[in-house]
N, C-alpha and C positions, 0 to 999 in steps of 0.2 A: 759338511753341510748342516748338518743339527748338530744343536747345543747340548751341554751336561746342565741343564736346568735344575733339579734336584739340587738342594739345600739342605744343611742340616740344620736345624733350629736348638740350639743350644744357652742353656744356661742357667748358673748358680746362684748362690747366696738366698739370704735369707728375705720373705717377701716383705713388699712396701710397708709400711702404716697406712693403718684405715684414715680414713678421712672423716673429717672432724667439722660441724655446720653449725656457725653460731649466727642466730637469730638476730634479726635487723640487720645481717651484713646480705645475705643473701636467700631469700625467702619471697614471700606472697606479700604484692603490695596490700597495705593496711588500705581500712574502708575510707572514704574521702570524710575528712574532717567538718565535724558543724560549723555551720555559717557563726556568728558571733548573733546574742541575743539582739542586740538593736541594731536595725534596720541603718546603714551607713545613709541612706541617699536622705531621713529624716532628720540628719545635723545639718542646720543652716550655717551657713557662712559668717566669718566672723565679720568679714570684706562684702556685705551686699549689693554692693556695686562690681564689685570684681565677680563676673558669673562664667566667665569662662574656665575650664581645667586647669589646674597647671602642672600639667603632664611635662615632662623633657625626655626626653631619650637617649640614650648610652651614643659613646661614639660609634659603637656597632651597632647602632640603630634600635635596639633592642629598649622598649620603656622600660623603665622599673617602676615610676610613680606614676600610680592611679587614684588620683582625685577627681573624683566625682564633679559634675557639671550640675549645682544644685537648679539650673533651667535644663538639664539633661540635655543639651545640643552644644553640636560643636560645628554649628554652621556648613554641616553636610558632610557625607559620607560618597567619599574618593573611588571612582574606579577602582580600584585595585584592592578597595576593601570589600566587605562582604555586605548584601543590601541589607535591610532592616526587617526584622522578620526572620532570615535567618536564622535556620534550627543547629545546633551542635549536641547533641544527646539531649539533654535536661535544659539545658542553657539558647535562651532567643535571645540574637540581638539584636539590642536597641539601638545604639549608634555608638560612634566612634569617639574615644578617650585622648587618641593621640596614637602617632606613628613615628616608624624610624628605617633605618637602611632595612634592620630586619625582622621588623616584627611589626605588627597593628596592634592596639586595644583598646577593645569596646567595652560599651557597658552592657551589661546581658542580664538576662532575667531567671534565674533561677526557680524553673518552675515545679523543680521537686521540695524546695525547702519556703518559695513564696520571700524569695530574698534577691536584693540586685548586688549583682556581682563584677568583678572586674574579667575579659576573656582576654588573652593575648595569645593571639596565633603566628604562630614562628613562620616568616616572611620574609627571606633575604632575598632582595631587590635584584640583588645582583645575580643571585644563580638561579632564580626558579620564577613562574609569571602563571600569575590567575587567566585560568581559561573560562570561555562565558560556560560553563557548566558549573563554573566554583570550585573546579577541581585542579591543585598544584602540582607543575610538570614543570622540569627542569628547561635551565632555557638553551642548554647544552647537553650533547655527549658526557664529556670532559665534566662539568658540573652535576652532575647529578651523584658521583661520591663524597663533594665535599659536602653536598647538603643533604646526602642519607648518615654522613658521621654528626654532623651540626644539628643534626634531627633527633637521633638517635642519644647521643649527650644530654639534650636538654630533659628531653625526657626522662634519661634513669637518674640525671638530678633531681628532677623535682618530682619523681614517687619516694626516691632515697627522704627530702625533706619532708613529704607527707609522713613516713614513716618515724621520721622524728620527732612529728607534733608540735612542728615549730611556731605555728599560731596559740600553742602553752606558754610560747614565753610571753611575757608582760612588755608591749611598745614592738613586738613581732608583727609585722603581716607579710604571710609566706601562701605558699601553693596547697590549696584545699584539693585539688582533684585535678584531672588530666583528661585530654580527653583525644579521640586520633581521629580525624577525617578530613576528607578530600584532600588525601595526601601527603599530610602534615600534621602536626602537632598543636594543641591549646592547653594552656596552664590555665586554671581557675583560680582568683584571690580574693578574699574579702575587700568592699569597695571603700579606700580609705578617702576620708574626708577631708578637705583642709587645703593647704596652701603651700606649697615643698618652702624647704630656706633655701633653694637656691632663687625661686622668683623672690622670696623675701629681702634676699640680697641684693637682687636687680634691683629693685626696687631701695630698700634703705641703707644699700652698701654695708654698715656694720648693724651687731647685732646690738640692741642696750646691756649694760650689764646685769640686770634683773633679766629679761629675756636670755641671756648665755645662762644662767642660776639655774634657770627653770627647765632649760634641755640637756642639761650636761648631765647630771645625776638619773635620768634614766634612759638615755643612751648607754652609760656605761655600762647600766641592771641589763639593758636589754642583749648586750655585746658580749657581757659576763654568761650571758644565759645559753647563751650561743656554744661559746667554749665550751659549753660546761658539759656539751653534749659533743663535743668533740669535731664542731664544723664551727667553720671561719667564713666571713662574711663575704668576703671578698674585693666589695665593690661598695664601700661606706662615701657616701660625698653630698652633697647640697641635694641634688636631683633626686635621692634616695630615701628623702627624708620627710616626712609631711608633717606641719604643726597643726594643729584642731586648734579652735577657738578659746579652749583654755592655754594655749602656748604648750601642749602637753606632745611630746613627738612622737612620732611614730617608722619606726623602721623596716623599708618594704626590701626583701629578699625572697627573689625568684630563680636563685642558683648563679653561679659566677659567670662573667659576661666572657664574650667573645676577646674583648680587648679594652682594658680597665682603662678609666678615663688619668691620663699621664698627672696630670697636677691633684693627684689624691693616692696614685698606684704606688706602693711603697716600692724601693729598688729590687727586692727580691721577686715581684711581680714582673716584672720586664727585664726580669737574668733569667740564670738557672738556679739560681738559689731556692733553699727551702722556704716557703710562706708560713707563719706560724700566726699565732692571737699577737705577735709583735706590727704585726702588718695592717691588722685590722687597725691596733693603737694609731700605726703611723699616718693613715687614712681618714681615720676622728682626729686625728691631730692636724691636720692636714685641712678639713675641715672649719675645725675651733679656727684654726689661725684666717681661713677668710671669714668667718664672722667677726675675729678683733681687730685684725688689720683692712679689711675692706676690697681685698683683692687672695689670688688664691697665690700658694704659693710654686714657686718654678717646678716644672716637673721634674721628677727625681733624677729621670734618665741624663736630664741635661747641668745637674747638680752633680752628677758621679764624673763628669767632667770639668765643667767649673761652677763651686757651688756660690752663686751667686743670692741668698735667703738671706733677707734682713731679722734676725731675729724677734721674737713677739715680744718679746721682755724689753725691746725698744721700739720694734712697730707701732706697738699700743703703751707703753709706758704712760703711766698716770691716769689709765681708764677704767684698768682693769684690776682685780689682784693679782700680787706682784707671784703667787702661787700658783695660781691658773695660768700666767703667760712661762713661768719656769717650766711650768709640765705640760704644755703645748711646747715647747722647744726642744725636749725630755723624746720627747714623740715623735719628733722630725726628725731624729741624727739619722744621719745614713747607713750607719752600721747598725746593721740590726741587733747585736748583742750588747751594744748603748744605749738600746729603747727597755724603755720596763714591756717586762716579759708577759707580765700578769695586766687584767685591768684591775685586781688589786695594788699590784705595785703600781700604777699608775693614778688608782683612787690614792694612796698614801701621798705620793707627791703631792697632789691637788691639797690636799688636809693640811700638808705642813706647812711651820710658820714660815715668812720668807725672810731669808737673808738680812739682818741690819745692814744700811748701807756704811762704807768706812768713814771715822767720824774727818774734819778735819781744823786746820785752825783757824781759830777764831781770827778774823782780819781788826788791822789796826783802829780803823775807823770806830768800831763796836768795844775796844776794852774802856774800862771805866777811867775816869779821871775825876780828881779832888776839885771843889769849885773852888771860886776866887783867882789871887794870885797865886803863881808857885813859888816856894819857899827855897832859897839857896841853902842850904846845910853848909854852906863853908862861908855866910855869910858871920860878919862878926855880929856879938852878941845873942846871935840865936845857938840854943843848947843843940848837944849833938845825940842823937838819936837812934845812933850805928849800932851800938852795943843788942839794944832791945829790937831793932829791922833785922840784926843778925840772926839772933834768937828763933823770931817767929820766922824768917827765910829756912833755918833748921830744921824749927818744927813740922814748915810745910811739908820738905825734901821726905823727912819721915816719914810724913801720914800719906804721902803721895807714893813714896816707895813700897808702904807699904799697904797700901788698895792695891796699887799696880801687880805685887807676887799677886794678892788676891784674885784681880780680876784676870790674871794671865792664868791662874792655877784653874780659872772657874770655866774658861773660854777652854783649855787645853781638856778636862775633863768634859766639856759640851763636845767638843771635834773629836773626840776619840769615842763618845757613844755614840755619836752621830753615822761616825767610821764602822763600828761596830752594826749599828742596825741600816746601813746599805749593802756591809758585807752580807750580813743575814736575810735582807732580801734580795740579791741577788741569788744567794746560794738558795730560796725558798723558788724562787723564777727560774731557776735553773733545774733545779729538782721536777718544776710542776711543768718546763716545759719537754724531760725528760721521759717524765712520765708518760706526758700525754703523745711523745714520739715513740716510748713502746707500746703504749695501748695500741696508737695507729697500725706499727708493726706488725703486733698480734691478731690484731683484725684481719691485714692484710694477708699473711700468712695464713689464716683459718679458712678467708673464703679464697682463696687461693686453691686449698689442700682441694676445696667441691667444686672448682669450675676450672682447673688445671688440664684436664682431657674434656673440655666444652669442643664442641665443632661449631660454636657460635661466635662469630669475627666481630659482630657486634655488639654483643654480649662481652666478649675481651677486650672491648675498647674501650667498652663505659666503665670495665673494671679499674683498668689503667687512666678514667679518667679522677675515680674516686679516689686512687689512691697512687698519686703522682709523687714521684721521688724513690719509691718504693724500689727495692729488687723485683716485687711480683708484678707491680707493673712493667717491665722492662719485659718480663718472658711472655707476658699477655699478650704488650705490643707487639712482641715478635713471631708469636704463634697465630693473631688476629693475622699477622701478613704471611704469611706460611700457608694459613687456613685459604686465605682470599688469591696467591697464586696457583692453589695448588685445584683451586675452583675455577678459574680462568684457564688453566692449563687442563683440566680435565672436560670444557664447555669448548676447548681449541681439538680436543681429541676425539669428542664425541661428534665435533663439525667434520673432523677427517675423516674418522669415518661413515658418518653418512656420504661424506664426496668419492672415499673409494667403491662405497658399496653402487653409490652411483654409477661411477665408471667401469666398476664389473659388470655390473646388468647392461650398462651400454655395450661393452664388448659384447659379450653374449650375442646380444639381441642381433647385432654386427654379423656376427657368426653364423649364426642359425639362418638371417638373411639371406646373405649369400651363397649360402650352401644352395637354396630354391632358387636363385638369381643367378648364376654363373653361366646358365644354357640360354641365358636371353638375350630374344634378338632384336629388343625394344629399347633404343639410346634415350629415348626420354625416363624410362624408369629404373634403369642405369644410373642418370645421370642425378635424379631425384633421390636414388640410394645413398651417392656421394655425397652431397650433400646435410644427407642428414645425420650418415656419419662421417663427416669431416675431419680430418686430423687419424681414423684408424686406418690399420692397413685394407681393411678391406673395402672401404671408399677406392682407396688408390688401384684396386684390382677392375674395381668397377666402372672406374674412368679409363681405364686401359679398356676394357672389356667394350663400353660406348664408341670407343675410337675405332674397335679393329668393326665393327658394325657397319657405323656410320660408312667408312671406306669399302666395305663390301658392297654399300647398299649402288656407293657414287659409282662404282665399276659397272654391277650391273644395269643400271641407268645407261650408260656409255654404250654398252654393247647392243642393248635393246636400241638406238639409235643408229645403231650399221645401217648399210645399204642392204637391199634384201639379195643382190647380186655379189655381195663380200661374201668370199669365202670363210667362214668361222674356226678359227682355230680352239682345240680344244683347249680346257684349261689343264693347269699345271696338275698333278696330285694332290692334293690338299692332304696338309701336315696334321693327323691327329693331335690336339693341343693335351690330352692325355696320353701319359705313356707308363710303362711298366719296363724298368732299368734294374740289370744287375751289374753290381757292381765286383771287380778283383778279386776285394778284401771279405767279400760275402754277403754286403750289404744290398738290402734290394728297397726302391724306390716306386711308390703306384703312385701316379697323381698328374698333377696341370705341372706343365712349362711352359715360359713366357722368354723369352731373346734368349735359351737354352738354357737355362737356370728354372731351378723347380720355384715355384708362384703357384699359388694361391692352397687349395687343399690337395693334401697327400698323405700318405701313409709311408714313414721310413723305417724298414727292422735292420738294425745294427748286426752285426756278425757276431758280437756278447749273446744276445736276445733282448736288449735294448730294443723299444719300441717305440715311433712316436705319432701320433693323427692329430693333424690339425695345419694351422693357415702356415703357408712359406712367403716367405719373400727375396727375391736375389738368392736363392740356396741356402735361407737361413730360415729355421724356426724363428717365426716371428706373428705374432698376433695369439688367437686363444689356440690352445693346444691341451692332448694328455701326452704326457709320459709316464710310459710303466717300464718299472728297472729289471731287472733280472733277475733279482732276489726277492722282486715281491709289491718292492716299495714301488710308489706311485704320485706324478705331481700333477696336477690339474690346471689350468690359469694359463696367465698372459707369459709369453715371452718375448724377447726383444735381442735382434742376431744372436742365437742357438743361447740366451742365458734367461734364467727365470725371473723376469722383470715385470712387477705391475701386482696385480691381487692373484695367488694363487693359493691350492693346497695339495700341503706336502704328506703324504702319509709313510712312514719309514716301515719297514720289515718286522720289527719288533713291537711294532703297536703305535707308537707314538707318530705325533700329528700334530702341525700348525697351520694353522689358518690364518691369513693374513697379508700385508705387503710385502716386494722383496723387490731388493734392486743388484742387478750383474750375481745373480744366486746367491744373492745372503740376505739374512731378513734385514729386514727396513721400515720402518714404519711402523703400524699398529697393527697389533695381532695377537692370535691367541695359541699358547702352546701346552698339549695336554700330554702329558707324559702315560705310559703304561702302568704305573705304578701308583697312579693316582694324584698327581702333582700337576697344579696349573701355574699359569703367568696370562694375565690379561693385561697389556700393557704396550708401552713405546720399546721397538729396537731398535739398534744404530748397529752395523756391521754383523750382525749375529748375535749381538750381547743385549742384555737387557740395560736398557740406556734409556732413563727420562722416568714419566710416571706409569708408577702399575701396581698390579695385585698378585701377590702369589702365595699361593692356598695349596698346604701342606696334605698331604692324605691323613695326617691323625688331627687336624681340624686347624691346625696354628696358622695364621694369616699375619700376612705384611702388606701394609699399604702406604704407599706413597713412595718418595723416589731413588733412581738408582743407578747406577755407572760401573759397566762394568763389569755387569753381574755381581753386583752390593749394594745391599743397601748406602746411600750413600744422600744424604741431604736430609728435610724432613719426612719423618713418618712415625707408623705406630703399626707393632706389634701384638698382636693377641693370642696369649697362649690355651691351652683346653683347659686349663686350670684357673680360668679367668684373670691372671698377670696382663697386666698391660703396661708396654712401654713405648710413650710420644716422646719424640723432641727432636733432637738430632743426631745423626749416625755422620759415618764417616769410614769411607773404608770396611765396611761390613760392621763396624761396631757402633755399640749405642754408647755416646759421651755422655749423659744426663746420669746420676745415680752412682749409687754405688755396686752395682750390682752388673755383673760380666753378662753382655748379652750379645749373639753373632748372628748374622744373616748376612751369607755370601763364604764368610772365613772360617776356619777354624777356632776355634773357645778359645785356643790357647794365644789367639793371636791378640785378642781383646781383653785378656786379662791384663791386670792394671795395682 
């Protein structure tokens, strides 16, 4: 009936490496960035007639471009967005910028720095709904995880950007500050002025070639700028981009979208592939080509099926340079290790000269011819002239053969340097983009080593969102969900037991009831008893008990009706309902019988010295009872036909003691087991064994927590030694699999060595 709980906690080898915290990966968000010296809402429009926004919004609803409304209205602010006036710490808003599936943005007023600013408060339509207090509540159960990860992302991206100072790059406008209320999340951005190239496009379908001049060369400063600090843009396209009145652009990044717009998303965006600065290229490239061709081109997803892209180098032929449309086409392959790796290697395509085209021959119509008549040479009397035609047809063949070695020797040394410096940039784009996949590495590994035993599920997600692709991402994701069962399964056990401890005190209460209630000869508060405990056995005694009343009562009714000349016969004996029974085998019995079977309370002493007081039913121990053993030991609690079923406790001979459920005498459920020796188990059983989640806390202080089968650790957990060792992750069969380092809880050492 009791377990061998005791554990030995063992284990060798040499301790972990300290953990190692490199700054900007994981650290205190940086203070929120200055506003930019001049005021955005004081640049007039280049379009004074065009006074509305021209905001657009991501396919995931989310805006990216905030251009100011130099009449500051946007013909009224939407139910579901926030009124005017509206405080968010520092920031009132004025009115509304523009909206999308999941996000609003307004213009706001910055009244710590006396600056207008852009606010976008993360708003998916779909999972969550403004209530009239202003406060965002899921509009589901089911919903409300996806929008505390959706929530939770956007914000450790954009302190992550604060903390890179990406308003330092030159044609950047990124997230200055953050801010959390009524439920949800607002990013702060300088309020950029101007007019996106995608209404530009609406509007003049391509772009002029002086106009593509004047935005291509600092978009790529500004993309360059980006890399260089080891984040990628994500989400470059028409809507992202705002020109100012000098045609000067400017590039808004407020962290990567929900779901990148298809006709700009490179294919490694919508695989699993790695995203690298080749993506960003493919996205600008992607871009260029609906400014030269007039339309965007197919979305990749449906290219990696059948690529249907009319090339720019004939899209736009003769519009453009013939060097801009090769390296817009450069940008587009689908293979992302056929795109320049660099926006350097992509700046040198644009520089180089373009291709002569091949030459070819001259047509009939265009060679020269002698004026006059033509001259018969095999006419008579005219001299003959073969000799001296022959000659110079020789000398031609010569001077022709030999330009032709010339220009063949001069062309073969052009294509072979040529060869040479694509080899060397690729192998320099290959190197830089190596590089920068170990630095990421290294990062990840670093802040890995300080948030590797986080108990923060969301904290490990945002990790895994930073750094995607990663190994340490993967064990993030999989500890965030470890962490989040093992908090759902510990909020499912903290429910059960408040439901058992419920259902004990109801017994009880049941018990102690009827002990004062059993000599009553009142069928209404009998029957009120029943009632209230419904479903225990001692309701059912109490309805029996109402019944045999109720029929006393009809009889004596009856008799008091006789005639007063009827002779009265006496009544029977009446059967004492308690009795005192010994038994053969030595056992003896005090208590109530009911259709000859002992019912309700009794005292039975075994012929051992087995003892037991409490409720019977049908001749069986059943409802709350104690048993005290012979040797000492002692059960208290529910039973159910003569087995220990329901909330009890067990006290054994030698000190030790569980408290908790049990079902047909073995534990079950949640309980707690204190051994003599100083060893506990707070936790789920199944048959007697420590089965599901729990705690078990050693007498020299070493603890295990989390789960186990079997009596072993056995799934996720973490151990902690008095020497401060810790080991999380996953066990199996008493042993820990993570590490190299032999660790047992449940087996013996030797069984886990490896």
């Amino acid at each position: 009936m009791r377990p061998a709980p005791s554990r030995r906690l063992e284990a060798h080898g040499s301790p972990p490496q300290a953990s190692l915290f490199l700054p900007g990966i994981i650290g205190p968000v940086r203070a929120r960035a200055p506003l930019p010296d001049r005021d955005a809402a004081s640049a007039p429009s280049l379009h004074p007639a065009r006074l509305q926004p021209t905001v657009q919004p991501q396919d995931d609803g989310g805006e990216q471009i905030l251009a100011e409304s130099p009449a500051g209205q946007d013909g009224g602010i939407g139910s579901d967005a926030l009124p005017a006036g509206a405080r968010i710490g520092a920031y009132v808003v004025a009115t509304v910028l523009g909206r999308g599936d999941s996000s609003i943005t307004y213009q706001a007023r910055d009244t710590a720095h006396d600056r207008n600013v852009a606010l976008r408060e993360h708003l998916p339509g779909a999972l969550v709904a403004r209530q009239p207090d202003g406060q965002v509540s899921p509009r589901a159960l089911a919903a409300a995880e996806d929008f505390r990860r959706g929530r939770d992302r956007l914000l450790a991206e954009a302190e992550a950007e604060i903390r890179a100072a990406l308003n330092d790059i030159p044609g950047i406008v990124s997230v200055i500050d953050t801010q959390q209320a009524n439920g949800t999340v607002y990013l702060v951005t300088p309020l950029a002025s101007g007019e996106s190239l995608q209404a530009r496009l609406q509007r003049d379908r391509r772009l002029s070639r002086l106009a593509i001049e004047r935005i291509v060369a600092p978009m790529l400063d500004s993309l360059e700028g980006l890399h260089a600090r080891g984040i990628l843009h994500r989400d470059v396209r028409p809507a992202a981009i705002v020109i100012d009145r000098t045609d000067q652009p400017q590039l808004i990044h407020t962290g990567a979208p929900a779901a990148p717009e298809p006709a700009y998303a490179a294919p490694e965006q919508v695989t699993t592939a790695q995203p690298g600065p080749w993506s960003d290229i493919y996205a600008l490239g992607a871009t260029l080509y609906h400014c030269v061709a007039g339309v965007p081109p197919p979305a990749s997803v449906d290219r990696l099926r059948h690529d249907t892209l009319v090339p720019a180098a004939r899209a736009a032929q003769g519009h453009y340079p013939p060097a801009l449309l090769s390296a817009v086409d450069a940008a587009l392959r689908l293979a992302a290790a056929e795109r320049p790796q660099s926006i350097a290697d992509w700046r040198r395509l644009m520089q180089a000269a373009p291709v002569p085209p091949a030459s070819s021959k001259q047509p009939r119509s265009a060679r020269g011819r002698a004026g006059g008549r033509r001259q018969d040479p095999r006419r008579p009397g005219t001299p003959s002239n073969a000799p001296l035609w022959l000659a110079f047809v020789l000398l031609v063949f010569c001077l022709a053969g030999t330009g032709t070695y010339a220009w063949l020797r001069a062309e073969h040394a052009v294509g072979a340097k040529r060869a040479q410096e694509q080899e060397a940039a690729a192998a320099e784009a290959k190197a830089r983009a190596d590089a920068v996949a170990a630095r990421k590495a290294q990062e990840a590994a670093v802040a890995w080593a300080e948030l590797r035993n986080s108990t923060d599920a969301a904290r490990l997600r945002s990790f895994a969102d930073q750094f995607p692709g990663t190994q340490e991402a993967g064990q993030a994701r999989a500890r965030a969900r470890d962490l989040e069962a093992a908090a759902k399964r510990q909020a499912e056990i903290e429910a059960a037991r408040r439901e058992a401890a419920a259902k004990a005190e109801r017994a009880q209460a049941a018990t102690a009831g009827w002990a004062e209630l059993q000599a009553s000869e009142d069928p209404v508060q009998l029957r009120a008893f029943a009632d209230r405990f419904a479903g225990l056995p001692e309701a059912k005694l109490a309805l029996e008990r109402a019944d045999t009343v109720e029929a006393s009562t009809r009889k004596a009714v009856t008799r008091s009706e006789r005639r007063q000349d009827e002779p009265v016969l006496p009544d029977s004996p009446r059967r004492d309902s308690s009795r005192d029974v010994s038994y053969d085998d030595g056992s003896r019995y005090v208590g109530n019988f009911a259709r000859g079977l002992r019912n309700g309370e009794g005292t039975y002493t075994y012929a051992n010295g087995d003892r037991y007081v409490g409720v019977w039913l049908d001749g069986d121990m059943h409802g709350h009872g104690v048993y005290t053993f012979a040797d000492g030991g002692r059960y208290e609690g529910e039973w159910r036909h003569d087995k220990m079923h329901g909330h009890g406790v067990r006290v054994w001979a030698d000190g030790d003691r569980y408290d908790g459920e049990w079902r047909d005498d073995k534990k079950h459920g949640l309980g707690t087991y204190i051994s003599a020796n100083g060893e506990r188990y707070d936790g789920e059983w199944v048959d007697d064994a420590m089965h599901g989640h729990g705690v078990y806390t050693w007498a020299d202080g070493s603890r295990y927590e989390g789960e186990w089968q079997n009596d072993r650790a056995h799934g996720y957990g973490t151990r902690r030694d008095p020497d401060g060792a810790v080991f999380t992750g996953a066990w199996r069969d008493g042993c820990f699999t993570e590490g190299t380092r032999a660790v047992a809880v449940g087996v013996p050492l030797k069984d886990c060595e490896r």
